[in-house]
Wavefront OBJ file of the C-alpha trace (Angstrom):
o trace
v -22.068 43.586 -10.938
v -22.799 45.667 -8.017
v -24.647 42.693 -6.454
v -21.284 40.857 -6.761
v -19.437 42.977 -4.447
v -21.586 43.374 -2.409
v -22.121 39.616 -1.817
v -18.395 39.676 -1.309
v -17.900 42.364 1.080
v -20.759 40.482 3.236
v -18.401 37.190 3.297
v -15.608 39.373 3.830
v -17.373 41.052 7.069
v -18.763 37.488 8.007
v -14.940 36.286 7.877
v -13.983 38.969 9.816
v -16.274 38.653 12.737
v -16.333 34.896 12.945
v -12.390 35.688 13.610
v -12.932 38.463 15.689
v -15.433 35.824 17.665
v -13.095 33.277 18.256
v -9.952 35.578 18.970
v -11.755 36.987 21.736
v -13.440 34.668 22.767
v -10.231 33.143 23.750
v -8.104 36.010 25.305
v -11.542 36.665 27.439
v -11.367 32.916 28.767
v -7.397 33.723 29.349
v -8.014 36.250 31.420
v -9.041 33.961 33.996
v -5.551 32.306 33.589
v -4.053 35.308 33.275
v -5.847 36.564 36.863
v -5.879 40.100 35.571
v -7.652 42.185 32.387
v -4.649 41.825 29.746
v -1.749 43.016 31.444
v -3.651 44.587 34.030
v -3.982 42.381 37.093
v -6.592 41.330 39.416
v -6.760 42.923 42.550
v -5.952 40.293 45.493
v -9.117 39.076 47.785
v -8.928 40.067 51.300
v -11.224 37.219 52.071
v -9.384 34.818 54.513
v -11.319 31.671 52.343
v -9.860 31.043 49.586
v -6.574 33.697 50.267
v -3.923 31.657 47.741
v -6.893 30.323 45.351
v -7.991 31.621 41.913
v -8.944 34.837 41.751
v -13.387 34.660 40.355
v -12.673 31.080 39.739
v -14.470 29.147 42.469
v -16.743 26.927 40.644
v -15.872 27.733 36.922
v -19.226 29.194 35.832
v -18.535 33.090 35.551
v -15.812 31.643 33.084
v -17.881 29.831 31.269
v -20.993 31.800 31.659
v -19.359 34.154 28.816
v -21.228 33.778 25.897
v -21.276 35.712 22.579
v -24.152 36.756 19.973
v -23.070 37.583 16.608
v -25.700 39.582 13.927
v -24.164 40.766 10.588
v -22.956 43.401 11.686
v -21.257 43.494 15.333
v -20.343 40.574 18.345
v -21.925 41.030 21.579
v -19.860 39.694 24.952
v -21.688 39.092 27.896
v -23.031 36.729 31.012
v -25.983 36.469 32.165
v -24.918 35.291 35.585
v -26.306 38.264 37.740
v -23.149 38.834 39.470
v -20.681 39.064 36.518
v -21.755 42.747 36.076
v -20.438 43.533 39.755
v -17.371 41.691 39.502
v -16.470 42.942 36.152
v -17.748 46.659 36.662
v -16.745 46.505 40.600
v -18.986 48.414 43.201
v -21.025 48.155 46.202
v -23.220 45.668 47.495
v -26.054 46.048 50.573
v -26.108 43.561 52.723
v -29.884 41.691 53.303
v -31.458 39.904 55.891
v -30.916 37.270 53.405
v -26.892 37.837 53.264
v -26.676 37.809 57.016
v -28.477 34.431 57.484
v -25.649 33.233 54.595
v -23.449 34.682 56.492
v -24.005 33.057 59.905
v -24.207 29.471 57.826
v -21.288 29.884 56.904
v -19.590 31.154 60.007
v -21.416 27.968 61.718
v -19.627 25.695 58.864
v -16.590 27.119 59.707
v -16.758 27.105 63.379
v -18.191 23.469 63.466
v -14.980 21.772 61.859
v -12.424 22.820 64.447
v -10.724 20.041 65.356
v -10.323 20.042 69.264
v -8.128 17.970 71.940
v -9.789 16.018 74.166
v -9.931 18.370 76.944
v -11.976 20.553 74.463
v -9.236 23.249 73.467
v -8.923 24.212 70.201
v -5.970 22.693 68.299
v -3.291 24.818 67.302
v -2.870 22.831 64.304
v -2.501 24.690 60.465
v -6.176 23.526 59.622
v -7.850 24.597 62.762
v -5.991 28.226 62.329
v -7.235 28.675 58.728
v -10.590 27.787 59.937
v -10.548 29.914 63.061
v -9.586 32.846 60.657
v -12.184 32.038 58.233
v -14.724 32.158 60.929
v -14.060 35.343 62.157
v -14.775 36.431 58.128
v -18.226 35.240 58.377
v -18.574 36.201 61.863
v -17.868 40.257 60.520
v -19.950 40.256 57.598
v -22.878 38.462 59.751
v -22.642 41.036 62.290
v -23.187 44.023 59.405
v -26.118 46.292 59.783
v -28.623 45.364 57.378
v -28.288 48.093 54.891
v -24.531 48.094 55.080
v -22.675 48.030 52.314
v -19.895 45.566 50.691
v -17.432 46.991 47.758
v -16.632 44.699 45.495
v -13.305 45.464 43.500
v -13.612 45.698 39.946
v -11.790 42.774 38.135
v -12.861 43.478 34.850
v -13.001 40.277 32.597
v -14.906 41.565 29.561
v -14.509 44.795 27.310
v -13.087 47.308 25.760
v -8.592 47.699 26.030
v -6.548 48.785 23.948
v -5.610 44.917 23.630
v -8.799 44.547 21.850
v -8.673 47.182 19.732
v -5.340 45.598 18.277
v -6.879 42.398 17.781
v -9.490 43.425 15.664
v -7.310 45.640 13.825
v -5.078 43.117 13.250
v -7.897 40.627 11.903
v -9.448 43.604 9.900
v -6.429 44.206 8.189
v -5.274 40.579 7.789
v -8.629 40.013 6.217
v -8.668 42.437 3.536
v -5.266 41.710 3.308
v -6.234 38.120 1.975
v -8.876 39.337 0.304
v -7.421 41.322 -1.881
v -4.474 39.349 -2.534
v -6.636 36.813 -3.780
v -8.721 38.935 -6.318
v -5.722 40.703 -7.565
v -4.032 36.946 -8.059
v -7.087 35.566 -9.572
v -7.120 38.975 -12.583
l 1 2 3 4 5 6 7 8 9 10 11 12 13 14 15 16 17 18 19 20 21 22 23 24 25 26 27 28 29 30 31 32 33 34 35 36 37 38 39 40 41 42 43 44 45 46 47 48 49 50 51 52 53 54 55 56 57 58 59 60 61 62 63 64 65 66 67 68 69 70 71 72 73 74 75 76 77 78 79 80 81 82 83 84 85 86 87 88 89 90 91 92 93 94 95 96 97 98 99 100 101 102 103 104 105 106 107 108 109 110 111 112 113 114 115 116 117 118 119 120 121 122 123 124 125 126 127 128 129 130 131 132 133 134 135 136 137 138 139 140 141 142 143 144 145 146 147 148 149 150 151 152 153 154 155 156 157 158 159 160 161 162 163 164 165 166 167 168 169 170 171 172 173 174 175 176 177 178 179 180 181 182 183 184 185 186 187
């Protein structure tokens, strides 16, 4: 007998974390849409290169870098992209020799697309303005000490709110709800 219930409190946990898993998996992909934790937004980039553009959406693949592992007993959120951690937990950054040299590509990439009249003047033109501005980005973190440091804002995508906590309430309770709703019905 004891076996019994047992068995059925394990489906009854199972039940409840494959909900929790799926619940949260979703409101953790929304917050992408969302551009914010929940209700609590995103800080705005400062970065002149993508100014009006998704906030951590570039390529896609911090999104869907999120990945959860389930045991019988707990879910586990997490990415194993090594920058998620900065970008969720915000900090600082030192700049390498490495950085730099990314740096200066990029400020050449930028520089190299200027579109220019024939006399050799810079066009004054909306695209030639963005890129002149995006330049002079690159050209600022390039010309960082090595050793310098970058802070990176904290736009938390994954964790603990009290958003979360209602979820799972809500699924605990509308779980056992059903559950015993169903044995009582069946007696």
């Amino acid at each position: 007998m004891a076996s019994d219930i047992e068995t059925e409190m394990q489906r009854v946990i199972r039940n409840i974390l494959k909900d929790i898993k799926v619940e949260l998996t979703d409101e953790f992909d929304k917050n992408f849409e969302r551009q914010g934790f929940f209700s609590e937004k995103w800080q705005r980039r400062k970065s002149p290169t993508r100014a009006g553009g998704a906030i951590l959406v570039d390529t896609g693949k911090l999104r869907r870098s999120i990945k959860s592992t389930s045991t019988n007993e707990s879910i586990v959120f997490s990415s194993d992209l090594p920058y998620a951690s900065i970008h969720n937990e915000g900090g600082e950054i030192k700049v390498t020799r490495r950085m730099k040299a990314y740096f200066w590509h990029k400020y050449y990439e930028a520089t190299g697309s200027f579109g220019r009249k024939k006399n050799g003047e810079l066009r004054k033109d909306k695209r030639t303005v963005q890129l002149s501005t995006e330049a002079a980005f690159w050209k600022c973190l390039a010309l960082m000490k090595e050793g310098g440091s970058i802070k990176i804002a904290k736009r938390q995508f994954l964790g603990a709110s009290p958003e979360v906590e209602r979820a799972v309430r809500e699924i605990i309770e509308e779980n056992l709800t059903d559950y015993f709703e169903h044995e009582y019905k069946l007696k």
